[in-house]
Structure formats: C-alpha cells, structure tokens
C-alpha positions as CSV (number, residue, x, y, z in Angstrom):
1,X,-22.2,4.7,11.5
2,X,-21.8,3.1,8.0
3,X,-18.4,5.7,7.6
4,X,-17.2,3.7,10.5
5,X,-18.0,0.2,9.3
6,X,-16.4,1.1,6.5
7,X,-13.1,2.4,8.0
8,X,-13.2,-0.5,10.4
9,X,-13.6,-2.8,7.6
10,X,-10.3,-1.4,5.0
11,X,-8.6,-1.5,8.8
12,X,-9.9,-5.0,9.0
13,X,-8.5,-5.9,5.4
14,X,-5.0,-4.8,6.1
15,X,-4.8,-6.1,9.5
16,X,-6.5,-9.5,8.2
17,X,-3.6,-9.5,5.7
18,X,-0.8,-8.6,7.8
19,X,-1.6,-10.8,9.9
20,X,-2.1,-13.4,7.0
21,X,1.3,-12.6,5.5
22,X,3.4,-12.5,8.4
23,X,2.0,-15.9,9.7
24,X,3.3,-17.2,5.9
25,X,6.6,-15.7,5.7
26,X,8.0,-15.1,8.8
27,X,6.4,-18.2,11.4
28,X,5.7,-20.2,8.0
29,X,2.3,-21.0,9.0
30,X,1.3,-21.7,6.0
31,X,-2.1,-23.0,6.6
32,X,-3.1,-20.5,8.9
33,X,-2.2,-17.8,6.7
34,X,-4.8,-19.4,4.0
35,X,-7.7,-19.5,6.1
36,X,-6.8,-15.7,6.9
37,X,-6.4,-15.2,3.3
38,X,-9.7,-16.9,2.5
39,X,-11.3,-14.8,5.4
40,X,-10.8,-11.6,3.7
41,X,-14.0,-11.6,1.9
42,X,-15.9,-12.0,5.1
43,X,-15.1,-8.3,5.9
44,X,-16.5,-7.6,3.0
45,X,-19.9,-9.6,3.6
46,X,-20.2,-8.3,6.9
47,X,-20.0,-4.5,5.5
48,X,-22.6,-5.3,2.7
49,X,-24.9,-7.3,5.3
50,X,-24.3,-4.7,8.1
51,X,-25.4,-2.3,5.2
52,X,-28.5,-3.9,4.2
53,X,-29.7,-4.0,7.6
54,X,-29.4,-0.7,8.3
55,X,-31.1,0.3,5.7
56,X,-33.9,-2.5,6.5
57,X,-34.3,-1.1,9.9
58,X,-35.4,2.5,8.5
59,X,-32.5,4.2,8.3
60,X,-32.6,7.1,5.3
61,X,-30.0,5.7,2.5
62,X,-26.8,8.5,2.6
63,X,-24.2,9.1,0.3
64,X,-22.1,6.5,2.9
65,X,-24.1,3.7,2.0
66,X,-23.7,3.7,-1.4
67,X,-19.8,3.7,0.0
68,X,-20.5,0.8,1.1
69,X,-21.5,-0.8,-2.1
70,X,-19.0,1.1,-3.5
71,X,-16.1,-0.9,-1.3
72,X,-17.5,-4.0,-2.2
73,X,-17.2,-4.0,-5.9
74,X,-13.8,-2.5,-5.6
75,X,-12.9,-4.9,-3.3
76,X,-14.4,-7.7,-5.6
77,X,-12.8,-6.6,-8.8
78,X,-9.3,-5.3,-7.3
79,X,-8.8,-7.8,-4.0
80,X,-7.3,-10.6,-5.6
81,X,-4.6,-8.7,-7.0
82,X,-4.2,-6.2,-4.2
83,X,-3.3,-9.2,-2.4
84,X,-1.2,-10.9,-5.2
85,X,0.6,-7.6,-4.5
86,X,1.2,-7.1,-1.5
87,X,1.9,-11.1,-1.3
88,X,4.7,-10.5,-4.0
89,X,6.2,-7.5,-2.1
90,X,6.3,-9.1,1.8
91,X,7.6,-11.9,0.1
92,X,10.5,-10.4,-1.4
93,X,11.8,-8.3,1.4
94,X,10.9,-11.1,3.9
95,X,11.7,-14.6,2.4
96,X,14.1,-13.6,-0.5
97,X,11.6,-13.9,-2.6
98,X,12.3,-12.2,-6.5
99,X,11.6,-8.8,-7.0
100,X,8.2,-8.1,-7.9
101,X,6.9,-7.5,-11.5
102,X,6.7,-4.1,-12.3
103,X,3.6,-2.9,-14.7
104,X,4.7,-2.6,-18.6
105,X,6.0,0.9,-19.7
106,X,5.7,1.5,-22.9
107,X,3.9,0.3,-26.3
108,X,1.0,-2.7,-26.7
109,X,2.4,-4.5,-23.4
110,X,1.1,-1.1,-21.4
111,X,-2.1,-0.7,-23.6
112,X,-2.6,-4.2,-23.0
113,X,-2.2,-3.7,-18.7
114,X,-4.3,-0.4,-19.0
115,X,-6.8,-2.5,-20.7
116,X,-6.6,-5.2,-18.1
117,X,-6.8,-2.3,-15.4
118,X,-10.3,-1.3,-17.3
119,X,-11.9,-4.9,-17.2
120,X,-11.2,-4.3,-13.2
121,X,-12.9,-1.4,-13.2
122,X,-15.5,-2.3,-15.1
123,X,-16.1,-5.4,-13.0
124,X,-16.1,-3.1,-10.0
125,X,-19.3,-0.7,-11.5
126,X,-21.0,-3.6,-12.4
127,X,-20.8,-5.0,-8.9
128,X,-21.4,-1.5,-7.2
129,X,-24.7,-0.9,-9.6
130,X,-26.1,-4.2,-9.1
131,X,-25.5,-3.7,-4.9
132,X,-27.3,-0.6,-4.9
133,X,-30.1,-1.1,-7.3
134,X,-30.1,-5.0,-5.0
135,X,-30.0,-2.3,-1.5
136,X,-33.1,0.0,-3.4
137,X,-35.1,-3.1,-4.1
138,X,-34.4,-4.6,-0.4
139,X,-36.1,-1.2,1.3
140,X,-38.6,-1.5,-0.9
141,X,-39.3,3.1,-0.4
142,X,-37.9,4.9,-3.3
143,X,-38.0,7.8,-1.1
144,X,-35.5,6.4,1.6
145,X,-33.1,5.3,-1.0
146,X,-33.1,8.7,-3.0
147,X,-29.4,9.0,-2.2
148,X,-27.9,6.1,-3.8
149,X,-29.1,7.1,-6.8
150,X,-25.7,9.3,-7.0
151,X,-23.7,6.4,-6.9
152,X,-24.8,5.9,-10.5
153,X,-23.3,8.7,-12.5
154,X,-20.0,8.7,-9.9
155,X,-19.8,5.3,-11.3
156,X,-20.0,5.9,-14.7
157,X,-17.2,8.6,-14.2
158,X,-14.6,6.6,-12.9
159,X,-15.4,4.0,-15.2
160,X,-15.6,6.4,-18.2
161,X,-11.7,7.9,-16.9
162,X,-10.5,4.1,-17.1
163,X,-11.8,4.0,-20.6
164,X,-10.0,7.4,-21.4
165,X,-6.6,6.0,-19.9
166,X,-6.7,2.6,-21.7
167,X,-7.7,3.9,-24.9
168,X,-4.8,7.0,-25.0
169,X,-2.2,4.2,-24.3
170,X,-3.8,2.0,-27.0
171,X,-4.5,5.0,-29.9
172,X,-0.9,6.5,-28.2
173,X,0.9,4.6,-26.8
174,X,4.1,5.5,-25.2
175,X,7.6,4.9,-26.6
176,X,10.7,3.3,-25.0
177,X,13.4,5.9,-24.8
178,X,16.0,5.3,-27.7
179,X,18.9,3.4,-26.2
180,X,22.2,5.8,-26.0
C-alpha cells in the first residue's frame, strides 16, 4: 500500500505541476497556478501523514516506508528547484521565455554547483533521518520498526557519493577545452 502512495504521490507532483504551469503560461492564470504551486507540499504531507498512520495502526515498518520518508526529504531539499526547473523550461518553449541556465562546466564555477548539489543532499538525509527516527519514536515498538533502520546507512551512502563528486570537482576540477 505505502509503494502505491508513493507512486500516486510523484504522479500527483507532476500532475499538480502541469497542471500548475500550463494554467501560468498558456491560460495565464496566474493566480491559480500559485495556489497549485503552493499545494505541492500537501502531497508530500499527505504521504508522510498517510505513513505515520499506517504505521500507528500496527502495520510492521518495511523497507517502503522508509521510502516514504525517503521522498519527503528529497522532495524538501530538491522541490524548489525541480520546480524552478521545470518552471524555467515550460516557460521558454511556451511563453518565449530565455533559454534556461545550464549548470557550470568546468573549474571553481562547477565545484562550486557540485557543492551546492551536496548542501541538497545533505538537507535531504537530514530530513529523511529525522522522519524515521520521528516514525520509530511515533510506534513506540522497536520491534515493528526494525526495517527502517536500513534507511540509515542507504542514507549515508548517497550522501557520502555527493561528497565524493563535489570534492573531485573541487581537488580536480575540470578544464575548459583550449579555444582553437
């Protein structure tokens, strides 16, 4: 059941944002598209809520609601700018809108965007730890919960790879081709 809530709720996002963007650029709604906009982070309640009480109601914690936790505080960290994006692109192919900014290439501009991209990340395990160890406390039976404890190290990998790729591009960072 939680893999479903979690599908329906990425489904939700995008549709939510369509939905949201096309009312901006192509009826030029522009109100209605912010209160769309500004409903986003309800999906995201609703899956965290939906989880909670799940698990409140006796259900034995799986690796899926973890998931859960684990869309929220990637959905925290990274919405804002997924949306920025995705903004940025409907804009320019729908409302000649300039073409959007592309991430930095090369040298201290890229080390300083991988770094950025790390603060994201790190944002999003913080968030993810803190909803689990919040969901653990909330059942109250370490026994029931035994399966979010996985979420820990999982999260400390994909944390620990962002580190990896922000510290190559700073202690190597990539050169510009020479100009011919």
């Amino acid at each position: 059941m939680i893999v479903t809530l979690i599908v329906a709720g990425e489904v939700g996002f995008w549709a939510v944002l369509a939905l949201a963007l096309t009312t901006r650029y192509l009826l030029r709604w522009r109100r209605l598209s912010t209160a769309l906009l500004l409903g986003l982070p309800l999906i995201d309640l609703a899956i965290l809520a939906l989880t909670a009480l799940d698990l409140r109601h006796g259900t034995v914690a799986t690796w899926a609601h973890g998931l859960a936790a684990a869309y929220v505080g990637f959905s925290v960290a990274y919405g804002h700018s997924v949306v920025t994006w995705a903004d940025a692109h409907v804009q320019h192919r729908f409302a000649d809108g300039p073409a959007p900014a592309r991430a930095p290439r090369y040298g201290a501009a890229r080390a300083r965007y991988e770094w950025r991209i790390f603060a994201r990340t790190l944002l999003a395990a913080t968030v993810t730890v803190a909803l689990i160890a919040t969901l653990t406390w909330l059942v109250g039976d370490p026994a029931r919960t035994e399966a979010l404890g996985v979420w820990y190290p999982r999260t400390a990998l994909v944390l620990g790879i962002s580190l990896v790729v922000a510290g190559s591009y700073t202690v190597f960072p990539k050169k510009a081709p020479a100009d011919r």
